[in-house]
N, C-alpha and C positions, 0 to 999 in steps of 0.2 A: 398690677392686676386688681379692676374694682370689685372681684368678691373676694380677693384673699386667703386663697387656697389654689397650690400645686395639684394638678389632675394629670393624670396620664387616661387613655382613652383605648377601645377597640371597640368595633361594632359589626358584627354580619347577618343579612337577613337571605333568608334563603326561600324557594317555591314549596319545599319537600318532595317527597316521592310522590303524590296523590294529587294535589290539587291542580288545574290548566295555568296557575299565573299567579304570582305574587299580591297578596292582599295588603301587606302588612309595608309601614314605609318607616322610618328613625333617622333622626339628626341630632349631633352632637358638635356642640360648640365650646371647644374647649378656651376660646378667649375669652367669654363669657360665664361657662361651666355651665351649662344647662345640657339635658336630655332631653329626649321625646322618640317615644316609640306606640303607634299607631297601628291596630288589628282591624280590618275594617271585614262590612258584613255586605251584603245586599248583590241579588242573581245579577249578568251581562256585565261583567266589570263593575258594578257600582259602590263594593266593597273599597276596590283599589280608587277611585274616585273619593267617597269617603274620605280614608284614611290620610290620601295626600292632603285632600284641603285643611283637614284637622292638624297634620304636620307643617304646612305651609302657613297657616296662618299663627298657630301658636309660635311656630319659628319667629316670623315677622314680629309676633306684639314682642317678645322677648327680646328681640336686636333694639327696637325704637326704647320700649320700657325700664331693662334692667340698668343701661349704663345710667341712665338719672337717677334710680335708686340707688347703685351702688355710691355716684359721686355724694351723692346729699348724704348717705349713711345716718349715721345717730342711732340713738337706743331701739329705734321703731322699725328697724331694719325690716326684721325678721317677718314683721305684721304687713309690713308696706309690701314684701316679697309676696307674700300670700293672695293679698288682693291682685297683686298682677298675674299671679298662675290662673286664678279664677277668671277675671276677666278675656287672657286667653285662652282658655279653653270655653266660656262664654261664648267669644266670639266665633270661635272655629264650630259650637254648635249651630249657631244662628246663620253662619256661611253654608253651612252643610245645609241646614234648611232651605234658605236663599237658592244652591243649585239643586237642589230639587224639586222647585217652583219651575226653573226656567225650562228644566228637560225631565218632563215627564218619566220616562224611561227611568230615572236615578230614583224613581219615591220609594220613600222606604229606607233606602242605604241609612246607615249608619255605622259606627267606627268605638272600639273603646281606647282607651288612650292613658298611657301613665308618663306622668315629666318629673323630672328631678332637677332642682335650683341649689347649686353650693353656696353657702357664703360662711367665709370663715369657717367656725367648728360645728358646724348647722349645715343640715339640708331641707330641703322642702320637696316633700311629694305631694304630686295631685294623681287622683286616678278617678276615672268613671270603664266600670266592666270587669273582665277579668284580666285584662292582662298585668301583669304583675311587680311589685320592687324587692328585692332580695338584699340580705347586708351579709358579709361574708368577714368575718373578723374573730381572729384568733383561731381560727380551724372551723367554726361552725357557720353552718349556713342558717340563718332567719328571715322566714316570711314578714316581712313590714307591711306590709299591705294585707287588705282582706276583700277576698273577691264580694263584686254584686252579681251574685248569680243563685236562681234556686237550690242549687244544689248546696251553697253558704249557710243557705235561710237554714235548707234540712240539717245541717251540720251545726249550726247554732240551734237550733231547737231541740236535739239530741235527738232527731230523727233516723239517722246516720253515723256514724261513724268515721271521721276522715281518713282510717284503714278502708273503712269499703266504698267510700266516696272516690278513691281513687281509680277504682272500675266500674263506675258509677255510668247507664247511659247518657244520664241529663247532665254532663260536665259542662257542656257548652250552653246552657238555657241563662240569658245574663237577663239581667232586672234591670240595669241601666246602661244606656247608651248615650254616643256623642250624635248629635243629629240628627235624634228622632221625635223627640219632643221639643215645644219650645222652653219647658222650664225643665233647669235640668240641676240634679243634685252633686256637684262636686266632691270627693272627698280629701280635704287637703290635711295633713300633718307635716310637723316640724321635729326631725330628731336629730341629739348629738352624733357629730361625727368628730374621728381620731384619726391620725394616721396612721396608714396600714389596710384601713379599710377597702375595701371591694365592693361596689354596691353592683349588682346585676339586674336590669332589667329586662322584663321577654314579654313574649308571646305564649299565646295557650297551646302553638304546637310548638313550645318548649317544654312547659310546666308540665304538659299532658304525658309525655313521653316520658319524660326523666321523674323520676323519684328528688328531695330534699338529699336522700344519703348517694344518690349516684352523681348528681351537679355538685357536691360537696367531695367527691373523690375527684372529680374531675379538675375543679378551683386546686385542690389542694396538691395534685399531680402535676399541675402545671407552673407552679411556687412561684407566683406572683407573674408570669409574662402572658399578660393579656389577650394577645394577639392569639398566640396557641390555645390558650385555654376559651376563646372564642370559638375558633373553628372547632374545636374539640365539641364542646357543646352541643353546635349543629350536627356536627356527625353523630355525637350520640341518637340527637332524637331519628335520624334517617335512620340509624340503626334496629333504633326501635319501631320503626314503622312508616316516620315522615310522615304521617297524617295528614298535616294541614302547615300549612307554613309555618316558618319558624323565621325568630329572631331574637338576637341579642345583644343588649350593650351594657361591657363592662366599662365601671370606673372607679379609680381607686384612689383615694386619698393620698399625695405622695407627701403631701407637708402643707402645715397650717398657716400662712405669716399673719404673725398678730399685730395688729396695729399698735405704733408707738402713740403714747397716752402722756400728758403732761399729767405731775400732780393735780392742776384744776381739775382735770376730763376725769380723774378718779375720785373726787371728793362729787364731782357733781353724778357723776355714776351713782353714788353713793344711795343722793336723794330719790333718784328717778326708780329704785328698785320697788 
């Protein structure tokens, strides 16, 4: 396996209660270990248009891209992974653009979009919007991501509250998007991961609906089987309202393998630090 981590997988994305049709798309490659889940925006379908080309083609640079990183490996892994999440998601804005040239009707659309890259004891997220990455370890659930959205700004500015931001009307006002400009701000981070771990990521009619302490009663209710503790999720937020589509995908760390290392590879470790 070229990134060297055991993943177990579940994923479901649902319409909700409210909305005519599914905006929201997600792919999970667990040969590989990468996510991708996609919110899209724009009236007549062009949300769900969006959000596919954004999942399609990120998907695609990641199948052609990651197995050459993983084989070359080396100390520069991690950096090397990075510029590839940028470049697709890059690409998947410029595609977005590109079908918005050809069919009038789609201008505008745009998508936000968050991915996740295992390698070894590391992950890598990228996100542009709101939709969001969660790490769920030890009993606690933590926000890893930080939304692009006004209502953020307000809440970094101490304008707000994130007690009242959460009944806040401007939830959904994002500040950046996938394919609607052509320069576009990526936000990527690298954090450790352990076994055991749970990382979830969703959609804003997940986050919107559920509270941090109700998706963390529901993780913790379901003792590790993904699958239940997916659909559980969804049902929560119908419960709550179903607003606007919903999605989710869980993935958990099931074991690390570490690469076997000669004495040389650990003295030259050594220098490269």
């Amino acid at each position: 396996m070229g990134h060297h981590v055991q993943l177990e997988f579940a994923s479901k994305t649902d319409t909700g209660l409210v909305r005519p049709h599914n905006e929201d798309f997600i792919a999970v490659s667990p040969r590989l270990g990468f996510v991708i889940l996609a919110d899209g925006m724009g009236g007549y379908s062009a949300g769900e248009v969006a959000s596919s080309i954004a999942t399609t083609v990120i998907q695609e640079t990641f199948e052609e891209q990651l197995p050459l990183q993983f084989k070359e490996g080396g100390h520069k892994l991690g950096k090397q992974l990075q510029q590839v999440v940028q470049e697709a998601v890059a690409r998947a804005n410029a595609s977005i653009l590109e079908a918005a040239m050809i069919e009038p009707q789609f201008a505008g659309m745009g998508t936000t979009v968050v991915v996740g890259v295992f390698h070894g004891d590391k992950i890598i997220f990228a996100h542009v919007g709101d939709s969001r990455a969660y790490r769920f370890r030890e009993g606690a659930l933590e926000q890893i991501t930080r939304d692009h959205s006004l209502l953020q700004e307000q809440i970094d500015a101490g304008l707000i509250s994130p007690e009242a931001a959460q009944n806040s009307p401007n939830k959904n006002l994002i500040t950046r998007a996938v394919g609607v400009d052509r320069e576009i701000e990526i936000e990527v981070h690298e954090h450790p991961s352990k076994p055991g771990d749970i990382y979830l990521l969703c959609s804003d009619g997940l986050s919107d609906m559920l509270s941090v302490a109700e998706m963390t009663l529901i993780l913790t209710a379901q003792g590790g089987d993904l699958d239940t503790a997916c659909t559980a999720l969804i049902a929560g937020a119908n419960q709550h309202g179903g607003k606007d589509n919903i999605s989710a995908i869980l993935a958990k760390v099931a074991a690390i393998d570490v690469p076997k290392t000669t004495p040389l590879d650990r003295i030259l470790n050594l220098f490269r630090k």
